[in-house]
N, C-alpha and C positions, 0 to 999 in steps of 0.2 A: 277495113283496117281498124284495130285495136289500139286503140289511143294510150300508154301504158303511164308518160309524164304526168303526176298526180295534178297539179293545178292545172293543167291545161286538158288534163279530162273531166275537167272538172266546169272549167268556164265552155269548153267546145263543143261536149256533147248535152251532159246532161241538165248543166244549171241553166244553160238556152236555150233548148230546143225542146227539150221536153215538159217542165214543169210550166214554166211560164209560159210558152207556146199552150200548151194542152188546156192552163185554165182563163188566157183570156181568148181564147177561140171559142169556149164554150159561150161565159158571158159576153163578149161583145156581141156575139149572133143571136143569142137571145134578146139583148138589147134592141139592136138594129131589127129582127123579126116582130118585136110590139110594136118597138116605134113605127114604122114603116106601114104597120098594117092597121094602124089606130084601135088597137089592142083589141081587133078581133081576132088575131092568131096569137094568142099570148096576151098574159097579165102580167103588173108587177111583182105580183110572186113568182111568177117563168120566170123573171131576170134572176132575182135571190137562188131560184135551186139549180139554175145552169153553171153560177158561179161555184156553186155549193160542190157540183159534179164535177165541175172541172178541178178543184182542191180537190178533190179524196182521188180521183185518177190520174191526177199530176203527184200526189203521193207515192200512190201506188207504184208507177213509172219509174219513180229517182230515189224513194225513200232510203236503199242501200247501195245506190251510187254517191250523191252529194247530201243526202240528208234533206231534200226536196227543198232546198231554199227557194221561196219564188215573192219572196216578201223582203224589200229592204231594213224595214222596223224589227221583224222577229231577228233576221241576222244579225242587228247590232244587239240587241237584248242578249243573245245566246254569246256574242263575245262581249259582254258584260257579267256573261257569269263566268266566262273559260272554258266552256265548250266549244268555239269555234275560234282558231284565230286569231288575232287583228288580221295580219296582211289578207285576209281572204276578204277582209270586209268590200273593200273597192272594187275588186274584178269580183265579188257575185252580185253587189249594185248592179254595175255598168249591165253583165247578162241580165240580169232581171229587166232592166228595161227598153234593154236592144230587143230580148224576146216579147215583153210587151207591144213594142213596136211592130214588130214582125207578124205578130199576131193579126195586130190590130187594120196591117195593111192586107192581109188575104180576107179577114171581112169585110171590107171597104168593099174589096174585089169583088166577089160573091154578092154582096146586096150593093154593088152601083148603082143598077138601075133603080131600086127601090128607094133606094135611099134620093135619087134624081126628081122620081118621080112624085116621091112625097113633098119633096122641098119646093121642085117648081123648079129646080136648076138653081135657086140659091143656097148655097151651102151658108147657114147663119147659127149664131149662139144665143140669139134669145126670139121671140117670136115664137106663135102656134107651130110653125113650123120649122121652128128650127133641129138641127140634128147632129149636132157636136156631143150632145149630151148620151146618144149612142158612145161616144167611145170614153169619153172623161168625164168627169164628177163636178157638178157644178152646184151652187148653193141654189137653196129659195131664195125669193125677193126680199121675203124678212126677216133673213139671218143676217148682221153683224160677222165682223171679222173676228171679233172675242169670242162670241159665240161659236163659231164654225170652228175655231181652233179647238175649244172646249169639248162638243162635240167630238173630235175626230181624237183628242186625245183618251176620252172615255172608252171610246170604242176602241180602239188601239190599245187600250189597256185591258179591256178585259177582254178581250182575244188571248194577250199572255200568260193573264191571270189563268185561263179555264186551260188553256193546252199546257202549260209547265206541271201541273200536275198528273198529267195522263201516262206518264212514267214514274213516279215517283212509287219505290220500291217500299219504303214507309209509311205510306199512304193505303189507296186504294186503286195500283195499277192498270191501268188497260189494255188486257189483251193485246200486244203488237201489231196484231194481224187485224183489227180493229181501228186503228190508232187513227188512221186517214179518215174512216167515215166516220169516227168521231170529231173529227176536227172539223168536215164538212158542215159537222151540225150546228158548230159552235159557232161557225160563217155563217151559216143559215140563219141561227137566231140571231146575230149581231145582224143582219144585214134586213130580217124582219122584222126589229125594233127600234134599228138606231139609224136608217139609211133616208125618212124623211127629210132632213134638214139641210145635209150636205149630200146624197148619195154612198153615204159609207164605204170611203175610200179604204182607210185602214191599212193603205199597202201603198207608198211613194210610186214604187211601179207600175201598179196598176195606174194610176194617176198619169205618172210623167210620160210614159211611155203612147201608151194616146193620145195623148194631148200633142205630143211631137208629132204624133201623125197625120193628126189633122191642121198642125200648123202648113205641114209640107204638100197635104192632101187639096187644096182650096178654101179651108177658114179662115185662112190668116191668123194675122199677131193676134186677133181679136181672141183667141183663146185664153192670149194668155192677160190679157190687158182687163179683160170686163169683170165683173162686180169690184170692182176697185182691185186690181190686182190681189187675184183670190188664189192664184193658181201656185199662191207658194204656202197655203196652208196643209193641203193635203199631202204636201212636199213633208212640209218638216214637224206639224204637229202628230201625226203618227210616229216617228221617230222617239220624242220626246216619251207620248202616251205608252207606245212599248217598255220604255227604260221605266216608266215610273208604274206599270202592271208588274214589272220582274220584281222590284223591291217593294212593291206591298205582299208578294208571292212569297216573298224570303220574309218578312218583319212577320207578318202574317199566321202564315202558314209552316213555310217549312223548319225555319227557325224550333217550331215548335212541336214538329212530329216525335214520336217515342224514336229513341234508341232502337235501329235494326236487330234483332232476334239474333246470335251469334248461329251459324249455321248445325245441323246436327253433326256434321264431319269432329267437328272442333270437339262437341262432347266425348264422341268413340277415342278422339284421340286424348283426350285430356283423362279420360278412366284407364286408358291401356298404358298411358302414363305411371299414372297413380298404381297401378298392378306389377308395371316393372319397376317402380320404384318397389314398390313392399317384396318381391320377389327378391332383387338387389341385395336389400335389409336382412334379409333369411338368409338368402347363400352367405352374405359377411358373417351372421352372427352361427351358421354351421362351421365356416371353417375353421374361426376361430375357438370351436368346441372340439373340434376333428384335433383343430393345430395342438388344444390342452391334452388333449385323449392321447396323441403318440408324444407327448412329452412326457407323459406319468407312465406310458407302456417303456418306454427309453430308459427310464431310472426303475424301473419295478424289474423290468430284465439285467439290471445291469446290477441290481441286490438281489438278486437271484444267483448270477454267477460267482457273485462273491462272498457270501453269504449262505450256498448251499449245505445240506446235510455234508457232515463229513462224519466215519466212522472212528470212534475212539472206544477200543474195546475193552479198557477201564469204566469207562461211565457209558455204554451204550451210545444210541445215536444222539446227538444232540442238534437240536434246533437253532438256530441263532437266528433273530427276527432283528430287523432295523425298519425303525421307525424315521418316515423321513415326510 
């Protein structure tokens, strides 16, 4: 069945199921396959380019269905400039991290055991053994809550920072068909320079959404309660980080691009223009030569009629000329 009602094809197929399903399937099992295996099947570079993969084929999937939202920070950026929205803002939230969710519980499913086997049976958030960190973002020991926020807004900004340019038609556009695994990359190196400190969330969903699932999984509240309730940084300072990457984007950069190139169309038309205008000019100023030409043919035939030879055969023929 073809879903054909435009927001509800939009929250039921593709902004749930596909994007965000596709890319925390990738990274949470990469996750859960280091952890699990004490990074002898996988490193933390495996976690960084499974996320990476899962962005550029979650692109791929929805990019000309919904615009591949699978990020709550970019959506509100993009309806901060007018490209998306407002009312879309809440229902591509909400999918974003019902599918994070969703995600997050077929991995659980698939590494159970592993995940059992390494903890010991206790599902915990801090300890050698802990393995919450499989699904959510958790800080170091000695990050600060200033700090982690600061953090997560950096990196949330220049996530925006580096993809609002990748169309910009004044610029230096990116091939279309490009556009995903260029953005992969961009996830990639944000996630291989800036992910020590807090896990480089950069995405509310990717966040909230696991974290819900191992509230309901066996972690308990404790997800959301430890390092001093941390679990609302990665909530909301990517949000902010987004908005304030779009307007350094704009103060910046585009603010500042040259004037788009008028198209060649415009020229052809603007010369054929200018041709029938001069064309125009010429037929006016012929007819109004044509129009003098049978004015003076009108009087020169009509002193002709009147004014022709006539014989007088006293003085021969005589001429009569009028001058007019």
């Amino acid at each position: 069945m073809i879903i054909q009602t435009g927001l509800s094809r939009v929250i039921i197929s593709p902004a749930l199921f596909t994007p965000n399903y596709c890319f925390f399937l990738f990274g949470c099992s990469a996750a859960a396959q280091v952890k699990t295996s004490r990074e002898t099947k996988g490193q933390f570079l495996s976690v960084n380019m499974a996320f990476s993969v899962g962005v550029m084929s979650a692109m791929y999937l929805t990019k000309n269905i919904s615009g591949a939202h699978f990020n709550p920070a970019v959506t509100l950026s993009f309806c901060v400039l007018g490209q998306v929205p407002w009312g879309k803002l809440v229902p591509y939230c909400l999918s974003q991290v019902l599918g994070a969710y969703l995600a997050s519980g077929l991995v659980y499913m698939v590494y159970y055991d592993a995940i059992m086997e390494f903890s010991g049976g206790v599902l915990t958030v801090y300890g050698p053994n802990e393995t919450a960190s499989i699904f959510a973002t958790y800080p170091s020991e000695y990050m600060t809550l200033g700090r982690s926020f600061l953090d997560q807004v950096v990196g949330t900004g220049m996530l925006m920072l580096c993809i609002l340019c990748l169309e910009e038609k004044r610029n230096t556009p990116a091939p279309s068909e490009l556009i995903p695994a260029i953005v992969a990359v961009i996830v990639l190196g944000i996630s291989m320079s800036m992910s020590a400190n807090c896990g480089a969330a950069i995405n509310p969903a990717r966040d909230l959404g696991p974290r819900l699932l191992t509230l309901t999984a066996g972690w308990g509240t404790e997800v959301f309660t430890c390092y001093n309730y941390w679990f609302w940084v990665p909530l909301v300072a990517p949000l902010i980080g987004g908005v304030i990457g779009t307007f350094i984007y704009l103060f910046f950069i585009h603010w500042h691009l040259p004037d788009p190139d008028p198209p060649e169309t415009l020229y052809v038309l603007y010369i054929f223009v200018v041709i029938s205008s001069s064309f125009c000019v010429f037929a006016e100023e012929e007819r109004r030569v044509r129009a003098n030409d049978r004015e003076y043919n009108e009087k020169f035939q009509y002193a002709v009629r009147q004014f022709s030879p006539v014989h007088v055969p006293k003085y021969g023929h005589i001429i009569l000329e009028r001058v007019f």
